[in-house]
C-alpha positions as a printed Julia matrix, in Angstrom:
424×3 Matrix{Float64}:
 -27.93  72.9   33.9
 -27.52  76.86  34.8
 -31.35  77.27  33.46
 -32.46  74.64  35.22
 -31.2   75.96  38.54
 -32.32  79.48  37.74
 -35.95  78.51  36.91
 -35.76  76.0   40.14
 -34.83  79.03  42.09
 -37.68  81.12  40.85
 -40.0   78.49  41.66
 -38.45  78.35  45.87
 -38.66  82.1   45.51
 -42.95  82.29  44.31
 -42.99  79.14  47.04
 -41.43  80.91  49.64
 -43.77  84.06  49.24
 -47.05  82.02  48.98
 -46.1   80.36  52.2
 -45.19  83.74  53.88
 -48.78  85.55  52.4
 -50.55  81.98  53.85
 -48.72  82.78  57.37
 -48.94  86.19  57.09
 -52.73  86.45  56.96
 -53.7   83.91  59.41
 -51.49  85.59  61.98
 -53.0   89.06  61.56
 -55.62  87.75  63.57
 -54.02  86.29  65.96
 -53.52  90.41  68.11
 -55.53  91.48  70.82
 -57.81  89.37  74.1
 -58.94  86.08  73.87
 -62.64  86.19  74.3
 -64.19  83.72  76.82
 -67.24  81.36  76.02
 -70.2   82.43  78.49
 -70.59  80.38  81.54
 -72.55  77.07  81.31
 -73.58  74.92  84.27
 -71.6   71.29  84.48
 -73.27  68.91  82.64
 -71.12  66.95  80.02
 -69.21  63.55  81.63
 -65.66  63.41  81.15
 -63.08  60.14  81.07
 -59.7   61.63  81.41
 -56.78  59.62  80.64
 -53.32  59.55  81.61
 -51.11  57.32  79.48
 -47.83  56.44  81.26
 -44.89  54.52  80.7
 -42.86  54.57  84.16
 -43.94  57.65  85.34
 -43.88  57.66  88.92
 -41.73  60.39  89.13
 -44.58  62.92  88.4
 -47.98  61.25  87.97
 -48.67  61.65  91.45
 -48.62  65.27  91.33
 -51.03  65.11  87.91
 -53.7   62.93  89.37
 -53.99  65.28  92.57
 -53.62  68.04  90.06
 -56.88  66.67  88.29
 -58.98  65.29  91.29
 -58.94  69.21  91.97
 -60.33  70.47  89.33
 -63.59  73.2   89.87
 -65.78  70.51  88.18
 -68.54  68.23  90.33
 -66.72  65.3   90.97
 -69.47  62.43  89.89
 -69.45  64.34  86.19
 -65.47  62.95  85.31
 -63.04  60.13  85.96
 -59.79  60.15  86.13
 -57.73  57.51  84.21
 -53.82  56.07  83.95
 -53.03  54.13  81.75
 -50.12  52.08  82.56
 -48.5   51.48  79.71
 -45.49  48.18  79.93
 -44.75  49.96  83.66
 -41.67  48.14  85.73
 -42.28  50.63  88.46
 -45.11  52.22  90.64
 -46.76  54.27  88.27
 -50.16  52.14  88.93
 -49.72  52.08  92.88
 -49.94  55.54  92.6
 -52.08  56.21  90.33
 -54.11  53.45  92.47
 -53.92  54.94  95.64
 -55.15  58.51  94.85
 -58.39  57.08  93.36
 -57.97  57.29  90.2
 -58.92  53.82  87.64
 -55.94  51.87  86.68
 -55.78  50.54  83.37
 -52.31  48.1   83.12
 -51.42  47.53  79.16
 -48.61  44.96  78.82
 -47.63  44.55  75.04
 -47.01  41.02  74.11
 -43.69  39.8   72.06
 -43.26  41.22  69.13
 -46.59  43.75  69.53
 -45.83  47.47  68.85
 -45.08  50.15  71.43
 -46.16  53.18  72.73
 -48.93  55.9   73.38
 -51.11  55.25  70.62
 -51.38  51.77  71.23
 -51.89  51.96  75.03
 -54.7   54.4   74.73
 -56.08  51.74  72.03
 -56.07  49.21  74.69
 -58.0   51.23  77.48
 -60.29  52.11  75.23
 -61.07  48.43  74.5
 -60.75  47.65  77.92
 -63.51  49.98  78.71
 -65.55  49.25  75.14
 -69.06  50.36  75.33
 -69.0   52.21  79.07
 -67.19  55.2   76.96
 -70.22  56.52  75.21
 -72.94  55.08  77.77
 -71.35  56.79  80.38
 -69.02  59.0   79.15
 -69.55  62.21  76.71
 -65.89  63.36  75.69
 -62.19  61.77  77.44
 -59.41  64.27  77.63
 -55.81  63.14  77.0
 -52.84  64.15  79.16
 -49.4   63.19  79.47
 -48.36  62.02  82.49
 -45.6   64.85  83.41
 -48.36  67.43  82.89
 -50.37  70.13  85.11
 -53.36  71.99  84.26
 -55.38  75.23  85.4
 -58.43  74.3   87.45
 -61.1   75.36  84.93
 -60.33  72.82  82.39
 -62.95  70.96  82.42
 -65.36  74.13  82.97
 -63.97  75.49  79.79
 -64.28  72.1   77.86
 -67.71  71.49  79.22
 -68.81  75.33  77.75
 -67.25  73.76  74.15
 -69.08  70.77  73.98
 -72.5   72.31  74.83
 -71.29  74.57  71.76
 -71.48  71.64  69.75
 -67.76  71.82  69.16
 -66.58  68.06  69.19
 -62.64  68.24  69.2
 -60.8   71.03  71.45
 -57.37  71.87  72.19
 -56.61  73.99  74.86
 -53.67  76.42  75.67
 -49.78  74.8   75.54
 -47.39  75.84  78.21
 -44.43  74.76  80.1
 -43.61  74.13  83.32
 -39.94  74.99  83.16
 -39.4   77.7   81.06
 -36.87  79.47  82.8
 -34.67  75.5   83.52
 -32.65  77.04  80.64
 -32.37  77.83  77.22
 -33.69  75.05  75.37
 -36.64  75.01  77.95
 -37.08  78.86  77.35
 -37.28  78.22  73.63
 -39.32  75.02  73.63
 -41.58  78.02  76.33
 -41.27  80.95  73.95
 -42.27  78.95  70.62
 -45.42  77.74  72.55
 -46.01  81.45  73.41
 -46.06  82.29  69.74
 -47.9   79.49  67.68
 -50.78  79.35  70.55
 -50.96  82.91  69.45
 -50.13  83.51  66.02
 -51.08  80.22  64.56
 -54.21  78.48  67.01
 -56.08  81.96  67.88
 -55.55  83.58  64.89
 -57.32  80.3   63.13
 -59.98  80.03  65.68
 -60.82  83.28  64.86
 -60.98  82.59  60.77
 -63.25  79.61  61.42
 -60.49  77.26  60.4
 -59.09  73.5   61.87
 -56.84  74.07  64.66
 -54.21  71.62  65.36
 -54.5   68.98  68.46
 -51.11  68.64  70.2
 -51.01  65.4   71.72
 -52.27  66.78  75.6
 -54.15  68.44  76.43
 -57.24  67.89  73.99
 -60.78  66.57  74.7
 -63.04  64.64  72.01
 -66.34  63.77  72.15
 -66.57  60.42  72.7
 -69.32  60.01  69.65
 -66.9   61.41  67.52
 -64.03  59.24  68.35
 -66.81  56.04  68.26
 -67.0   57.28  64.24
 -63.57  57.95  63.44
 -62.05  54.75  65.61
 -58.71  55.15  67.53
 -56.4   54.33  64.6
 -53.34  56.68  64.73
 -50.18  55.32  64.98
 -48.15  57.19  63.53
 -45.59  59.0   65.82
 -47.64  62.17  65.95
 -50.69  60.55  66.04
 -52.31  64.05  67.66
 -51.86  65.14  64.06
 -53.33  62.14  62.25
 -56.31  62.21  64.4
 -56.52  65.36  63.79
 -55.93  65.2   59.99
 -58.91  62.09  60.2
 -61.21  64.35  61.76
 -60.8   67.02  59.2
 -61.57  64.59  56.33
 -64.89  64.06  58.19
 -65.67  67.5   58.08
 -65.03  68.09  61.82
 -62.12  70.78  62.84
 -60.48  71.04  65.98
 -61.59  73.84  68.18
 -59.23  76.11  70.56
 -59.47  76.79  74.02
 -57.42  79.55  74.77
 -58.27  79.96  78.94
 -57.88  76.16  79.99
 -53.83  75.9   79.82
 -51.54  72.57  80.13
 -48.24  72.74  81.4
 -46.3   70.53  79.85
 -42.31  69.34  80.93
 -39.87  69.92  78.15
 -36.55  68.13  78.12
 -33.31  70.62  79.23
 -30.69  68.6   77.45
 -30.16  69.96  73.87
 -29.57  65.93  72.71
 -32.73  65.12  73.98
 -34.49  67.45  72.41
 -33.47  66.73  69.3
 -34.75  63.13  69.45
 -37.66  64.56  70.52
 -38.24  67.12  67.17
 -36.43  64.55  65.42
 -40.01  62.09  66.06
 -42.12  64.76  65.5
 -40.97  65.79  62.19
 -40.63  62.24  61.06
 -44.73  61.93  62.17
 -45.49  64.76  60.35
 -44.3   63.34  57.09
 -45.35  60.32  57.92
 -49.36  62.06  57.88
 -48.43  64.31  55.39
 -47.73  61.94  52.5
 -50.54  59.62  53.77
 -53.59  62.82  54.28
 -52.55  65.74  52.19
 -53.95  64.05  48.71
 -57.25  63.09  50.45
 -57.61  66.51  52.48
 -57.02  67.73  48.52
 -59.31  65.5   46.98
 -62.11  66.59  49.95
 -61.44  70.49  49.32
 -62.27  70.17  45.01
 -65.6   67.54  45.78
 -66.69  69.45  48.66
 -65.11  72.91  48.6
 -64.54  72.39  51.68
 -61.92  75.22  52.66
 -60.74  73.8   56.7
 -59.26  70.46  54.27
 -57.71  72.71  51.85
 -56.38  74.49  55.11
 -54.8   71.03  56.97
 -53.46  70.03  53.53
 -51.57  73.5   53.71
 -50.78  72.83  57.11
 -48.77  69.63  56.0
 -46.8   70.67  53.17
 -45.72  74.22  54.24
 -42.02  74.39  55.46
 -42.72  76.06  58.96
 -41.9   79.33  59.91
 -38.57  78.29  60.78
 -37.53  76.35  57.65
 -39.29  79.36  56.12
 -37.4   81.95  57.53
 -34.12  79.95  57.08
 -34.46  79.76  53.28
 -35.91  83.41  52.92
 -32.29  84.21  54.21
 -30.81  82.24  51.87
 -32.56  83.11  49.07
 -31.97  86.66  50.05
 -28.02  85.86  50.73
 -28.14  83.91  46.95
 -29.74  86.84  45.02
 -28.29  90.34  46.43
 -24.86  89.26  48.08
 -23.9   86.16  46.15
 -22.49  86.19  42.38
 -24.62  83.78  40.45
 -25.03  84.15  37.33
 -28.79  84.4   35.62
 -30.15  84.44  39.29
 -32.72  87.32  40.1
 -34.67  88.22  42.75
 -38.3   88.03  41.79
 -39.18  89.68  45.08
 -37.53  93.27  46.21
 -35.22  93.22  48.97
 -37.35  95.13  51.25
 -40.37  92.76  50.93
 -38.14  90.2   52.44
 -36.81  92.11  55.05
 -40.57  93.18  56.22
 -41.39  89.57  56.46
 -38.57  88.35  58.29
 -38.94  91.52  60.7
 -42.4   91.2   60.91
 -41.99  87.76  62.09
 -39.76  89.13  64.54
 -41.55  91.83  66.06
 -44.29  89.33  66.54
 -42.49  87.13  68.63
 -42.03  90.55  71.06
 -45.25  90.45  71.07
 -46.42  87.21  71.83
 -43.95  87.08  74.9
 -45.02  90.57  75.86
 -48.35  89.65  76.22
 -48.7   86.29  76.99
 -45.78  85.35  78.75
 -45.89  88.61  80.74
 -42.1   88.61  80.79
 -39.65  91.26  81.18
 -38.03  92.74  78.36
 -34.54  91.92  79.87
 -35.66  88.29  78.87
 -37.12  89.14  75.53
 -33.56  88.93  74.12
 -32.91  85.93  75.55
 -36.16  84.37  74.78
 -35.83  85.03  71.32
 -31.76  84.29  70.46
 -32.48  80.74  72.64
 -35.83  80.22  70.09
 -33.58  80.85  67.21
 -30.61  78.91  67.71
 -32.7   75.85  68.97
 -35.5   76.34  65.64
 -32.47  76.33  63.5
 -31.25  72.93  64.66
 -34.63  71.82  62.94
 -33.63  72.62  59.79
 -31.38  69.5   59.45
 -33.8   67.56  61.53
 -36.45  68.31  59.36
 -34.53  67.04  56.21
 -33.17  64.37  57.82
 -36.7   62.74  59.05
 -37.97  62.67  55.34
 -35.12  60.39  54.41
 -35.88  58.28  57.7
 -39.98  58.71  57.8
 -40.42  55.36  58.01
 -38.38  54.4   61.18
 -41.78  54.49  63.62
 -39.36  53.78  66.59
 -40.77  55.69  69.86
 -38.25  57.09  72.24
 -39.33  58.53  75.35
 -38.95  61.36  76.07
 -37.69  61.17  80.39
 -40.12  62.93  82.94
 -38.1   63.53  86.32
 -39.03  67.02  87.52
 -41.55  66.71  90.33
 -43.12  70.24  89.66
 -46.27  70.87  91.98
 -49.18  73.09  90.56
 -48.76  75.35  93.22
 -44.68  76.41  92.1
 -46.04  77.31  88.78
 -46.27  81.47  87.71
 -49.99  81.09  86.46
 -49.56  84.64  86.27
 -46.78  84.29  83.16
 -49.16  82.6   81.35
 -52.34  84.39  82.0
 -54.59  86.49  79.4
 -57.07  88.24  81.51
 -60.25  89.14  79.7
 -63.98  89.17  81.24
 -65.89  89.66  77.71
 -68.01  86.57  77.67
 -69.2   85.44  74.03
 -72.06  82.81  73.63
């Protein structure tokens, strides 16, 4: 039994370091400007949709939001969905001139985002390619910078056919579960998204904020129902040999929930979708990589069984804690001591950074940014292990939208990276 736990720990600890070499690398790439795409004239159409489930709290201020946007008005449509609505999320919607979609589920008939944006796009069945060339998804408690579409436009004539753009809050500073929901954004935008747009690898799509070409999504279907379907579309894509692209200038502001409860129901759906799509795509992104060498499916199917940087972290410390402080007997540590530390304050130190320059803020909040990050990340641990024994409870739970945040209160400044090098 003792040998078998000793040569199980050496495998975590040759695990743990191919994970941290994977993460490592990738984020090296992540330092330094953003570079912009050079300036196109408008010319792609664009459906933009809104699914909503009782949102009148804030769609209003997302559908003036969008009818603003510096993009000629006869080249997009905006688009809510009303999903099973009992209040006035369609009047709305309705009265600020955008198109109404209202999806009622029948008896029985599952629920949620997925399904309603299944329905308006059967609703609207062969107008989406004739007169539409890419829809962009929002959520309904969302805000976005006015060049959106100019920046999604400038990817499609690219010939990129799946972009995400930059993830951000609108209530960062609400408090500390809003500041670390803010600061994590700060870092994987950075760290994980630019740093891989920059290697020529599959970004990930994060459920708003992302734009498809409407060809593309014609060949792949709407199918993903899992409860991160963002990642299963994206994971689909990938296995047809199309990677997300990232748009780091066009930002979303999304509303994250300020009760810690909340938020855990939240991550606790998110982690059960991702093993939901990991068990179902990493063999085929696998089995794609060794007939097709194709590297961006090795890359996804990485993407799905890593640990995270936080479940990383957490069992780098205990594996540290287990081999230099604890008395076991037989364990070593196959890795020095001051390997691990670098990591772990590499990973640190890049955090600064990410808030430093992205997030503009002070170094007063720096601290607080990153002890809120940590004590929040950590609560995933549990989550994490907890959704693998319950992956296959699908149930959605909302996540409530009630702060009626105009796009004029936000600090675009906090979230701005200025750069005027223009790259075709």
């Amino acid at each position: 039994m003792t040998q078998v736990f000793v040569a199980s720990f050496t495998v975590l600890q040759w695990f743990l370091l191919f994970f941290w070499a994977y993460w490592l690398f990738i984020s090296l790439f992540g330092f330094g400007r953003a570079k912009k795409l050079r300036s196109k004239l408008p010319e792609k159409r664009f459906l933009i949709m809104i699914p909503a489930h009782n949102e009148e709290a804030v769609i209003g201020n997302l559908v003036e939001n969008l009818n603003n946007l510096d993009y000629p008005k006869h080249l997009y449509t905006v688009c809510v969905i009303a999903d099973n609505c009992s209040d006035n999320t369609a009047l709305i919607g309705r009265k600020l001139g955008a198109m109404v979609i209202e999806h009622t589920s029948k008896p029985g008939e599952a629920k949620g985002k997925p399904y309603g944006i299944k329905y308006a796009i059967d609703v609207i069945g062969d107008d989406l390619t004739e007169k539409y060339d890419a829809i962009a998804i929002f959520d309904a408690d969302n805000l976005v910078t006015l060049n959106y579409l100019e920046e999604m436009n400038k990817h499609l004539l690219r010939g990129d056919r799946l972009i995400q753009c930059y993830l951000d809050t609108k209530n960062p500073d609400d408090n500390w579960v809003t500041l670390s929901y803010a600061t994590s954004y700060y870092y994987m935008n950075r760290s994980w998204q630019l740093a891989k747009s920059r290697l020529g690898l599959g970004n990930a799509i994060g459920g708003t904020g992302f734009c498809v070409e409407t060809k593309l999504l014609q060949e792949v279907g709407w199918t993903a129902k899992s409860l991160t379907e963002d990642l299963e579309f994206t994971m689909q894509c990938l296995l047809r040999g199309v990677p997300a692209k990232w748009s780091h200038h066009a930002k979303i502001f999304d509303e994250k929930p300020t009760d810690f409860i909340a938020s855990c129901i939240q991550r606790l759906r998110w982690a059960r979708g991702h093993w939901d799509v990991c068990f179902k795509y990493t063999l085929p992104l696998m089995k794609r990589f060794v007939t097709k060498l194709d590297l961006r499916a090795f890359d996804g199917a990485l993407y799905l069984i890593n640990p995270g940087k936080i479940v990383l972290g957490s069992l780098t410390v205990i594996v540290t804690w287990v081999c230099y402080f604890a008395d076991f007997s037989g364990i070593k540590s196959m890795i020095p001591l001051h390997i691990w530390l670098v990591l772990l304050t590499f990973n640190m130190l890049y955090i600064i950074y990410t808030i430093a320059s992205d997030a503009k803020k002070k170094v007063s909040s720096i601290a607080k940014a990153i002890v809120s990050l940590f004590v929040l990340n950590y609560t995933y641990v549990p989550l994490f292990a907890w959704a693998l024994i319950t992956k296959d409870n699908k149930t959605w739970k909302r996540t409530e939208h009630s702060r009626n945040i105009a796009m004029d209160e936000i600090d675009l400044g906090a979230a701005q990276v200025a750069t005027t090098k223009e790259v075709g």
